[in-house]
C-alpha positions in Angstrom: 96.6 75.0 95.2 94.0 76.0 97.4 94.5 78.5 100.3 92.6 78.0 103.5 90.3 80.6 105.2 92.1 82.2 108.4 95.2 81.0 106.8 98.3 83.5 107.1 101.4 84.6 104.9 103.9 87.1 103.9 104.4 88.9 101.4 106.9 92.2 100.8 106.4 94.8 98.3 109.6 95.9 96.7 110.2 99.1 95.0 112.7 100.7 93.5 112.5 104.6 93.1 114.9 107.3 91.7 116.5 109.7 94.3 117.6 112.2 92.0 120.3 112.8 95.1 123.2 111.7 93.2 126.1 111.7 95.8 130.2 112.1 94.7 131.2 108.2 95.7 134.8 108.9 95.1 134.9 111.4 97.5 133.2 109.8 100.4 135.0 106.8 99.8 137.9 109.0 100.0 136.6 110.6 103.3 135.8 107.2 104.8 132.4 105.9 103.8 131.6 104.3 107.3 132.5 107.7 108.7 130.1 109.5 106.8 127.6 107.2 107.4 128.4 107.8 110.9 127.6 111.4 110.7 124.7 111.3 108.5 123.0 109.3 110.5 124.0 111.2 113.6 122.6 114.6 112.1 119.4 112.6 110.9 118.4 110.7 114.1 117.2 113.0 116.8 118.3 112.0 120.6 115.6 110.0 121.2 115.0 108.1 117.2 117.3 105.3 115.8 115.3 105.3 112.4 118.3 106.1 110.1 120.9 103.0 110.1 123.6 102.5 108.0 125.8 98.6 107.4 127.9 98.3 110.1 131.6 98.2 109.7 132.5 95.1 107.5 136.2 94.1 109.3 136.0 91.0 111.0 138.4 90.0 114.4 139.6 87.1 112.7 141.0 89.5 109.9 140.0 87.0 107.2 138.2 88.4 104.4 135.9 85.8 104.0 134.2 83.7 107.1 131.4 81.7 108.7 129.7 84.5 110.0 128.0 86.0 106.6 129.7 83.5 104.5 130.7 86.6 102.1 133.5 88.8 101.7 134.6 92.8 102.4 133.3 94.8 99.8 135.1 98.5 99.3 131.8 100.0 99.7 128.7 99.2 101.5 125.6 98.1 99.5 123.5 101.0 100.8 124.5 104.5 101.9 121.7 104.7 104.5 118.5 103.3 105.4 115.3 104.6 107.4 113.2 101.9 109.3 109.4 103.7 109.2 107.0 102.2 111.7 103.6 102.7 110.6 101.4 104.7 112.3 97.9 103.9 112.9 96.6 106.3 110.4 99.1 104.9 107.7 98.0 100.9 108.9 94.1 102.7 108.5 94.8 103.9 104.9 96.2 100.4 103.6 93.3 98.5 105.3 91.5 100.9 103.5 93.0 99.9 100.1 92.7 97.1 100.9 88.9 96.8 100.6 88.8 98.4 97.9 90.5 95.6 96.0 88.8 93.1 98.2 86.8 92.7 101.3 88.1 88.9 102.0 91.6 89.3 102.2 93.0 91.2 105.4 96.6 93.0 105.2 98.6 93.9 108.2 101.5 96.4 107.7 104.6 95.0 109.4 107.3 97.4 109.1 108.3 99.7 106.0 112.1 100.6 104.8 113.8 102.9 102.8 117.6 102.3 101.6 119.6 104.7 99.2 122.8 103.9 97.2 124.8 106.3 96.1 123.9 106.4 92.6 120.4 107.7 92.0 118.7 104.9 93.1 116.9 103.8 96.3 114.5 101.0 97.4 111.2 100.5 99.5 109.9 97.9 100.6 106.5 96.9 102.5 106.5 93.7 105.0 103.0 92.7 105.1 101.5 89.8 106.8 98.1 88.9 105.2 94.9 86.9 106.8 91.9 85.2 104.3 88.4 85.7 104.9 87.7 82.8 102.9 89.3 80.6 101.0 91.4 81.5 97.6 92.9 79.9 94.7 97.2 80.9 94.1 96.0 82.9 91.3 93.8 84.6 92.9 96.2 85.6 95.7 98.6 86.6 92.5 95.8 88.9 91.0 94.8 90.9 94.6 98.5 91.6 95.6 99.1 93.3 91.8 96.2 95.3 92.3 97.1 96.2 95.5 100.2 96.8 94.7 99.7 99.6 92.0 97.1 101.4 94.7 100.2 101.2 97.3 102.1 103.4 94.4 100.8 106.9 96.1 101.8 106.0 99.3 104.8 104.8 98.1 105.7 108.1 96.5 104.4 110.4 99.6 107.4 108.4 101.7 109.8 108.5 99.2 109.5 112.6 98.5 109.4 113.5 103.1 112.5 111.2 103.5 114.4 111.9 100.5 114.1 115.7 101.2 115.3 114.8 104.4 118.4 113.1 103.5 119.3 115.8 100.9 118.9 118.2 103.8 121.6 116.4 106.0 123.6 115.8 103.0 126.7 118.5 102.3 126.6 120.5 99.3 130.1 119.2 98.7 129.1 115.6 99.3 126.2 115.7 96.3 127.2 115.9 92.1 124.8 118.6 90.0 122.9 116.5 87.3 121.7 118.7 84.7 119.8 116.1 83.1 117.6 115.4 86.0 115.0 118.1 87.6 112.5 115.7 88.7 111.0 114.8 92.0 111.9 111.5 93.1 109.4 108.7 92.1 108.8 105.1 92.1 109.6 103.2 89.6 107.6 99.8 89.7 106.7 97.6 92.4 108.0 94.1 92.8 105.7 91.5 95.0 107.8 88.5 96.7 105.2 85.9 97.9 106.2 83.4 100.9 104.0 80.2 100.7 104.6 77.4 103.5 103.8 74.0 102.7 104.1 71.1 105.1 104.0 68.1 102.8 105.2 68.6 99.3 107.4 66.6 96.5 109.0 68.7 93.1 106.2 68.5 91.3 103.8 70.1 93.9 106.1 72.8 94.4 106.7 73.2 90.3 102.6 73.4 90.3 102.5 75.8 93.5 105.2 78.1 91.4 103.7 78.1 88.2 100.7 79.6 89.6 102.6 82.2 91.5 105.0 83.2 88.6 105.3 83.2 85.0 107.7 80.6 83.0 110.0 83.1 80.8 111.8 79.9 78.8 111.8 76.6 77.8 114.4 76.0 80.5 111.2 76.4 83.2 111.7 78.2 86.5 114.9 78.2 88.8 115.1 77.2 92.2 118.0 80.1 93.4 118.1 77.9 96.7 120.6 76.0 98.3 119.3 75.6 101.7 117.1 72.2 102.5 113.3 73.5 102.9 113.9 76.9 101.1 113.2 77.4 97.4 113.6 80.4 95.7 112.1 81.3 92.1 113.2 84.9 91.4 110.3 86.5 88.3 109.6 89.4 86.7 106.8 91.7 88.7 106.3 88.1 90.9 109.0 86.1 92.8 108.3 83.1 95.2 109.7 81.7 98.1 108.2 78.4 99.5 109.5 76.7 102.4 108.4 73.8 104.4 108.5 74.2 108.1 107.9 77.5 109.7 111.1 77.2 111.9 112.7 78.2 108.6 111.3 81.8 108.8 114.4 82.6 111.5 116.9 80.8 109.1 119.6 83.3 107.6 118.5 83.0 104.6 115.3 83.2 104.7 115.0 86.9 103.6 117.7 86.3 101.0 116.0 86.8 97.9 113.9 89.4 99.3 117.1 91.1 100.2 118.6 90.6 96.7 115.6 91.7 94.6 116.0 95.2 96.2 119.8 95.2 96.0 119.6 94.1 92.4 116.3 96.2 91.6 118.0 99.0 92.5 121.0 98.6 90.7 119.0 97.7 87.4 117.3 101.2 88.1 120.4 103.0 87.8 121.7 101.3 84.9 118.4 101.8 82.8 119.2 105.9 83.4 122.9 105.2 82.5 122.0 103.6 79.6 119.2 106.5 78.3 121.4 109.1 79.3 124.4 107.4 77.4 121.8 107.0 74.0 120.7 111.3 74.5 124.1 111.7 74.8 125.5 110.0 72.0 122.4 111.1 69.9 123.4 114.9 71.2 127.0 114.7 70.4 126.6 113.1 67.1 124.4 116.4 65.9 125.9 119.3 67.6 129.4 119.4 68.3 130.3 120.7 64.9 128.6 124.2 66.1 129.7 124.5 69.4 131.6 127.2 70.6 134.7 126.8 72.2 133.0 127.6 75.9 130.1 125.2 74.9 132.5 122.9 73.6 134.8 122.7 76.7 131.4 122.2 78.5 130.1 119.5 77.0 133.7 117.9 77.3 133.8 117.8 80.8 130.2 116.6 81.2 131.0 113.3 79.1 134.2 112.7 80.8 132.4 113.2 84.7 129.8 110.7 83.1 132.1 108.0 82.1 134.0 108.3 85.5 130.5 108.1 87.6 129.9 104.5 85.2 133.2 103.5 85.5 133.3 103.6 89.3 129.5 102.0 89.3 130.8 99.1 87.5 133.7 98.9 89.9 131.6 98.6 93.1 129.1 96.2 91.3 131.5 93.8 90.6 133.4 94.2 93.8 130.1 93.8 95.1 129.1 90.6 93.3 132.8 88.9 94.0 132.4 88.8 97.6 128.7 87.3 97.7 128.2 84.6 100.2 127.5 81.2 97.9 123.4 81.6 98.4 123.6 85.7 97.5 125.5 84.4 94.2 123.3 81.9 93.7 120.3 84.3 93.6 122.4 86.6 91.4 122.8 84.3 88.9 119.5 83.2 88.9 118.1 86.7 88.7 120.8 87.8 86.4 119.4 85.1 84.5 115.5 86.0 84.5 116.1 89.9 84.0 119.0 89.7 81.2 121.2 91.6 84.0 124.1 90.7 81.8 122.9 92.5 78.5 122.1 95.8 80.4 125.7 95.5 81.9 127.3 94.9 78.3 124.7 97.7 76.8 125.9 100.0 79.3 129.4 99.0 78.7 128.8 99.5 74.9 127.5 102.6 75.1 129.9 104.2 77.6 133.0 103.3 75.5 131.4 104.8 72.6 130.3 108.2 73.9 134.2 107.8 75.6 135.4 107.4 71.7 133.1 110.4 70.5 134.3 112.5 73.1 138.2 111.8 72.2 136.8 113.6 69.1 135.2 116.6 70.5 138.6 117.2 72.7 140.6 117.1 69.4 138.2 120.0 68.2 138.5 121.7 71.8 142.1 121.8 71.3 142.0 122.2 67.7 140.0 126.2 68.7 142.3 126.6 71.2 145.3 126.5 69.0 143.6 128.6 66.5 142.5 131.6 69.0 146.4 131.1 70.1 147.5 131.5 66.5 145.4 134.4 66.1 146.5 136.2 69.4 150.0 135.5 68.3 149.4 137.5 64.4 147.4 140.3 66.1 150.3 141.2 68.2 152.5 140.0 65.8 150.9 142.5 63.1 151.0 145.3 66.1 154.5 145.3 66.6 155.2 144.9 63.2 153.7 148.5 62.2 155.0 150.1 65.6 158.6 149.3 64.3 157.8 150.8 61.3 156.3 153.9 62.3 159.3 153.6 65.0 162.2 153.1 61.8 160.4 155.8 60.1 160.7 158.6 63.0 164.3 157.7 62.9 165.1 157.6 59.9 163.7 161.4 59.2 164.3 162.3 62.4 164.0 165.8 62.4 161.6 165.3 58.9 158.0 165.5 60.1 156.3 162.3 59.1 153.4 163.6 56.9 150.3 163.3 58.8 148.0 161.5 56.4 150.7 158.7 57.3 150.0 159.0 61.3 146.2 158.9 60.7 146.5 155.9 58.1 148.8 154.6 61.1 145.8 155.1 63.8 143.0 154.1 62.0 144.4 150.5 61.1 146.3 149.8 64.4 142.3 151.0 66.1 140.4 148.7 63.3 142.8 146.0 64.1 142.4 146.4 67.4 138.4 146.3 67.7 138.3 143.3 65.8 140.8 141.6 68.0 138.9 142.7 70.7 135.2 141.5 69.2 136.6 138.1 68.2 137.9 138.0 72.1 134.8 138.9 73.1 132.9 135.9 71.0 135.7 133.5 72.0 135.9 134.1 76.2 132.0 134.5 76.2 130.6 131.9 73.7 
């Protein structure tokens, strides 16, 4: 397929980064999650600004849980925490056409709008609306090949977003409200860029639109690619790196759905970002435990057995909202999942995760058993030293009896002393090792 010089399109750039803010979810959604969104957004907007937004709250008048309005259900939590709408500036608009050239002089970009959203977990997502203009005419393929380009040259930009507003979020953010990963020191970054093409064609049949995707997207099976739509005009072929949505009138660009898979990739993107941690953090932990328990001390010990148990609570709540999440889809969102789920082998990162979780949650059964297993023996311990000290007080105490007005010799006192002081030093040293390491 050959597009036609002056000819216009969209396309959005969607990337998910890491936050490194990773926020206590069980505690705002004890607080009230819409009412912390309330106030974050309240502290981050200034009087005259509406650039933070958070979702709305989800109850409906008709207090059914499902409805014609979004066709999907009430989920526990939202699917973001917070999002920042960033209209470009002329100087930002001036550094992308500037990129721009550099990749090529015949295809024109125009910024539309950028957007940040952040979950809870780690994860966040940008994405760039762009509306592009040819100079000339150019093949699918080579449409495909400038917007990868383009896209790795956005990365910087990307990155100089995603460090000013995540420092500002973490700045409106209680102290209370955010969980201290050890494991994670790093600035947040971008993690790859995902392009979502739009493509209208006026007259088309299935295999035009099979020849129009194939150029767009790469086929990952025998099965060939999946249309995710179920609206009339709309076809949706979720990819890896590439995804395509083609549609055949231009009214359809208002249609509800018409940003659906866009909308999905970032949701989805997102959560695949913070599973892919999950599951490397589960593997150094696992690889950590296996090697090093047997030496810990009994501080060290009790350390590293709260760490693993607040890690399989953080997953085990993820999971949760994911699959409340996915359960009250509207029929298109699900379609989409499944297709993606499909495409990106969503379900073997789940079941990995899943694997690996209840595993590190079985290892960690055993490093409680040698927790407790120290305990008992610095309790047995405590119990003999004083045990031991009352034992020769008695005697010295039977003895002085006994004689009473008989002198016990002194050689017996100082014998007496010196053990009851050696005793007590090494009770003491062996404290010492126990309460500090």
């Amino acid at each position: 397929m050959v597009f036609n010089v002056n000819s216009t399109s969209y396309l959005t750039f969607v990337g998910p980064f890491r936050t490194q803010l990773f926020i206590n979810s069980q505690k705002l959604i004890a607080s009230g999650y819409v009412d912390v969104q309330k106030s974050l957004s309240e502290k981050l907007n200034p009087a005259s600004e509406n650039g933070w937004q958070y979702s709305p709250n989800q109850s409906r008048s008709s207090k059914l849980s499902f409805d014609v309005d979004t066709y999907q259900g009430l989920t526990i939590t939202p699917r973001y925490l917070i999002a920042f709408n960033y209209q470009p500036d002329d100087a930002l608009k001036q550094k992308i056409k500037e990129l721009t050239t550099t990749v090529s002089t015949e295809i024109e970009i125009k910024l539309k709008g950028i957007c940040l959203k952040y979950m809870d977990s780690g994860a966040g997502t940008i994405s760039f609306n762009t509306e592009y203009i040819l100079k000339a005419n150019k093949s699918a393929v080579e449409l495909k090949e400038f917007h990868e380009q383009l896209s790795s040259k956005l990365s910087e930009t990307a990155n100089d977003l995603i460090i000013e507003y995540t420092a500002k979020l973490k700045a409106a953010l209680l102290e209370r409200d955010l969980l201290i990963d050890e494991d994670n020191d790093n600035q947040p970054a971008l993690a790859w860029m995902h392009r979502i093409f739009y493509v209208k064609t006026d007259d088309c049949n299935n295999s035009d639109i099979a020849g129009i995707s194939s150029s767009f997207i790469s086929k990952l099976d025998d099965d060939g690619l999946i249309d995710a739509s179920i609206v009339d005009g709309i076809h949706f072929y979720p990819s890896i790196g590439n995804s395509l949505v083609i549609y055949t009138d231009s009214g359809l660009d208002s249609n509800m759905h018409f940003r659906a898979l866009e909308s999905m990739i970032e949701y989805i993107n997102c959560n695949w970002l913070s599973m892919s941690e999950m599951d490397k953090k589960l593997f150094f932990q696992i690889n950590k435990l296996s090697i090093k328990t047997h030496i810990l001390k009994l501080k060290d010990l009790e350390k590293e057995y709260n760490h693993i148990n607040n890690t399989f609570e953080r997953i085990t709540l993820f999971k949760s909202i994911l699959f409340n999440h996915k359960i009250n889809l509207s029929p298109q969102d699900y379609r989409i999942w499944e297709c993606i789920s499909k495409t990106w082998k969503l379900e073997e990162l789940i079941s990995a995760v899943t694997t690996k979780s209840e595993t590190l949650k079985s290892m960690n059964q055993g490093v409680l058993e040698r927790l407790q297993t120290k305990q008992n023996n610095k309790l047995n311990y405590l119990v003999f030293m004083f045990t031991t000290i009352s034992f020769v007080t008695i005697i010295l105490q039977v003895i002085e009896f006994v004689q009473q007005d008989v002198n016990v010799p002194n050689i017996l006192r100082s014998l007496t002393v010196i053990f009851l002081t050696i005793m007590v030093a090494f009770s003491v040293k062996r404290l010492r090792n126990w309460f500090l390491g």
